[in-house]
C-alpha positions in Angstrom: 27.5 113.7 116.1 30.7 111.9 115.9 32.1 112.9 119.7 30.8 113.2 123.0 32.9 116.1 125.4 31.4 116.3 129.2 32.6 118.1 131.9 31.9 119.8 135.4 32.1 123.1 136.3 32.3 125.3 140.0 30.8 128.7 140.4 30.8 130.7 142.7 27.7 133.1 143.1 29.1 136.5 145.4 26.6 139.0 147.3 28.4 142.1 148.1 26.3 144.9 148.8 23.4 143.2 147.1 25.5 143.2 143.7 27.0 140.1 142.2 30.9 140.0 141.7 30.9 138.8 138.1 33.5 138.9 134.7 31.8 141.0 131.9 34.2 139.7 128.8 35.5 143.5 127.2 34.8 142.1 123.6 30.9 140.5 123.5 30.0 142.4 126.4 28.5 139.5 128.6 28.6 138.5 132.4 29.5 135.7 134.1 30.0 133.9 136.9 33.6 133.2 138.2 34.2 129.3 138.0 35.4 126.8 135.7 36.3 123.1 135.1 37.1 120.8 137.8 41.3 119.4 137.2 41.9 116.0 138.3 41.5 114.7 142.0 40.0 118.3 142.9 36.9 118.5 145.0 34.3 121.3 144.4 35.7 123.4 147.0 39.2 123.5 145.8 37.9 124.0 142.0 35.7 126.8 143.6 38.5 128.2 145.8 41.1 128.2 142.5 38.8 129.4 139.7 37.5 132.0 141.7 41.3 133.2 142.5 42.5 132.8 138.7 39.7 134.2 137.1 38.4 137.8 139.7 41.8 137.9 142.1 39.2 137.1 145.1 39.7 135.0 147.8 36.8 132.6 148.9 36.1 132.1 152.3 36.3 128.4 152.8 33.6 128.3 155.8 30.9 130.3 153.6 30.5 128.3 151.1 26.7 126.8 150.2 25.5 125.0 147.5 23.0 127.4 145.5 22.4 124.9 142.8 23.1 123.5 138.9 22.5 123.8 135.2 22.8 120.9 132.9 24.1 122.2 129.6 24.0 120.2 126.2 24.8 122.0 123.0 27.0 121.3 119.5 30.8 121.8 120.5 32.5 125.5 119.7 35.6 123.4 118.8 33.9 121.2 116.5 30.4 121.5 115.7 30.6 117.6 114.8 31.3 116.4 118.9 28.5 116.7 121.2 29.2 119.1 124.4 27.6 118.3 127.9 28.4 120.4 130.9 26.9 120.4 134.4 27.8 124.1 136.6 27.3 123.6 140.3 26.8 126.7 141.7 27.9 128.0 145.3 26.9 131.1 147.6 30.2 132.4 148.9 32.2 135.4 150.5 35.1 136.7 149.7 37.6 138.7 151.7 37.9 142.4 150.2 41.5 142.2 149.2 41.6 142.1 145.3 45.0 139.9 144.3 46.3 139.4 140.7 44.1 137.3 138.3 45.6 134.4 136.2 43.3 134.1 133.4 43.8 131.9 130.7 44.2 132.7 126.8 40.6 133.0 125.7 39.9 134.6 128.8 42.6 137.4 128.1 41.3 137.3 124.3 37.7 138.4 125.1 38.8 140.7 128.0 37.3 139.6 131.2 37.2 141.7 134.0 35.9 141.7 137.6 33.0 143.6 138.1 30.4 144.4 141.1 26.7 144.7 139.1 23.3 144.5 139.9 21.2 141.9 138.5 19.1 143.6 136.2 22.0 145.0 134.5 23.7 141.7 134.4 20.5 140.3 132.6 19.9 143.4 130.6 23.5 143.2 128.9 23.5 138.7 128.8 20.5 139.6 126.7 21.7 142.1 124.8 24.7 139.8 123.8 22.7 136.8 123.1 21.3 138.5 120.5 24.7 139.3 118.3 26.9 136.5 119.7 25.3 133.8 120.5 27.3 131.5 118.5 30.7 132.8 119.8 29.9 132.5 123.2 27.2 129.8 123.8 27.1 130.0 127.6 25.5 133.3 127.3 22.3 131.4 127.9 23.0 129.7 130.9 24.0 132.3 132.5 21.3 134.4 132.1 18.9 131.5 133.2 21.1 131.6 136.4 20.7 135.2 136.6 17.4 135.1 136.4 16.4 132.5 138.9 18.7 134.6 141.6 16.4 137.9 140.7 13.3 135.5 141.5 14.7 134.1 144.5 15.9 136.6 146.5 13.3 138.7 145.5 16.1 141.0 144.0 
């Protein structure tokens, strides 16, 4: 390994109607939960608050928001399988108001086609399974979701 890449990631995990508002991605056919990296000075909140926004059009509700928990990723780099990737996603239980807005997603997010979408868990982890198998490699966090998924089903009994 010649580099070492770490970040922090916010997501937010969304009950409505005992279905999970998620982004399948259009061209590998996976789900997963709104969030992303944390930009300089933010706190978790704000990250949450701003990646949820960009990435489904929904707006959190500030006062809802619980930590649920986190996943510790470490994995070779999709940019360069040399450099060394470690991530930690902190997870939060949130609401949203019902109002959908515009999205802002960013250029690989437009590539694979995300889109919002209100699923139920089993077909969340049916399809992150499905996907694992034929594009593992292209999409590497596949994985971590669907241990995320998983340990929602068994927790709320779901």
């Amino acid at each position: 390994m010649t580099g070492r890449f770490f970040r922090i990631a916010v997501r937010s995990v969304i009950f409505k109607d005992r279905k999970l508002a998620l982004i399948k991605s259009e061209k590998f056919g996976e789900y997963k939960f709104p969030g992303g990296g944390k930009e300089n000075g933010e706190s978790d909140v704000e990250t949450l608050i701003r990646e949820t926004m960009e990435e489904t059009g929904l707006t959190v509700v500030a006062k809802s928001i619980k930590p649920y928990g986190v996943a510790k990723e470490k994995r070779r780099s999709v940019i360069d399988p040399n450099d060394l990737f470690m991530m930690e996603s902190y997870y939060y239980l949130c609401d949203v108001l019902n109002l959908v807005n515009k999205t802002k997603l960013d250029d690989y997010e437009h590539e694979y086609g995300y889109q919002l979408f209100f699923v139920d868990i089993d077909e969340a982890i049916k399809a992150n399974e499905e996907a694992a198998k034929l594009h593992q490699d292209a999409v590497p966090w596949i994985n971590r979701e669907l241990a995320v998924f998983k340990d929602i089903k068994k927790y709320y009994n779901l």
